[in-house]
C-alpha positions in Angstrom: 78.4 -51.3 -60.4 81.4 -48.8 -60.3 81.3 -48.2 -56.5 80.8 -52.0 -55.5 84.3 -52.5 -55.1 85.0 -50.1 -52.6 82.2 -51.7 -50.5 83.4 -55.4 -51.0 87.0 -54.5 -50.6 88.4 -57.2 -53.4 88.2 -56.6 -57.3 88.4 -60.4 -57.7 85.6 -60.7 -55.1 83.3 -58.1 -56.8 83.8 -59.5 -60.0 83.5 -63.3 -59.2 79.9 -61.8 -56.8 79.0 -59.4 -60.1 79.4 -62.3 -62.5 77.5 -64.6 -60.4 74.1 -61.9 -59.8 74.6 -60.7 -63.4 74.5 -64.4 -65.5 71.7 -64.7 -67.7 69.8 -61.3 -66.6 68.8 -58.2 -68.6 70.5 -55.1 -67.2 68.0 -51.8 -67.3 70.0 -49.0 -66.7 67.6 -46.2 -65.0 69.2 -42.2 -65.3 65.7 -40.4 -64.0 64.7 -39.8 -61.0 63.3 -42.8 -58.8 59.4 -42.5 -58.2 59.5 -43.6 -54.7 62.4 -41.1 -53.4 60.2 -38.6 -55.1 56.9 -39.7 -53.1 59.2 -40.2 -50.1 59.7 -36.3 -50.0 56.3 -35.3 -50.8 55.2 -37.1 -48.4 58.0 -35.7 -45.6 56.9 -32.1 -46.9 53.2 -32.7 -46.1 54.0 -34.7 -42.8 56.5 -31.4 -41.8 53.6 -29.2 -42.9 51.0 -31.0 -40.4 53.4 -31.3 -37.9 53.7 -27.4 -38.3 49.9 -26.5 -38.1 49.4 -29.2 -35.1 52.3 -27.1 -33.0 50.5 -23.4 -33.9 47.5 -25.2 -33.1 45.8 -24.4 -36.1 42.2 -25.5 -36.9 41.9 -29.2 -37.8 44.8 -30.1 -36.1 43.2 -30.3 -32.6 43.8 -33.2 -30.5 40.6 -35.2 -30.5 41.3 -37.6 -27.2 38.1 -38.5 -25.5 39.9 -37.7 -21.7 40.1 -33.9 -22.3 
């Protein structure tokens, strides 16, 4: 919550909007890594790597159109 004021502009607005979101909630505070950033960037590594081997024109990668 440390940065929200620099977005919202106002103190008194963040706390009044921070209050309001946080009343009767349990707050989990996560330090590790997020699972889905780190299956975001596997999955950019494997989509570079094809990308890759479809430009050398390695095997597997061939284009399969049905007009060639």
């Amino acid at each position: 919550f440390d940065e929200w004021t620099s977005v919202l502009g106002s103190e008194r607005l963040t706390g009044a909007l921070l209050d309001r979101l946080t009343h009767h909630v349990h707050i989990l505070e996560m330090n590790g890594e997020s699972y889905r950033l780190a299956t975001s960037r596997k999955r950019q590594k494997m989509n570079a790597k094809s990308n890759a081997q479809r430009e050398k024109g390695e095997p597997g990668s061939e284009n399969t159109d049905a007009t060639s």
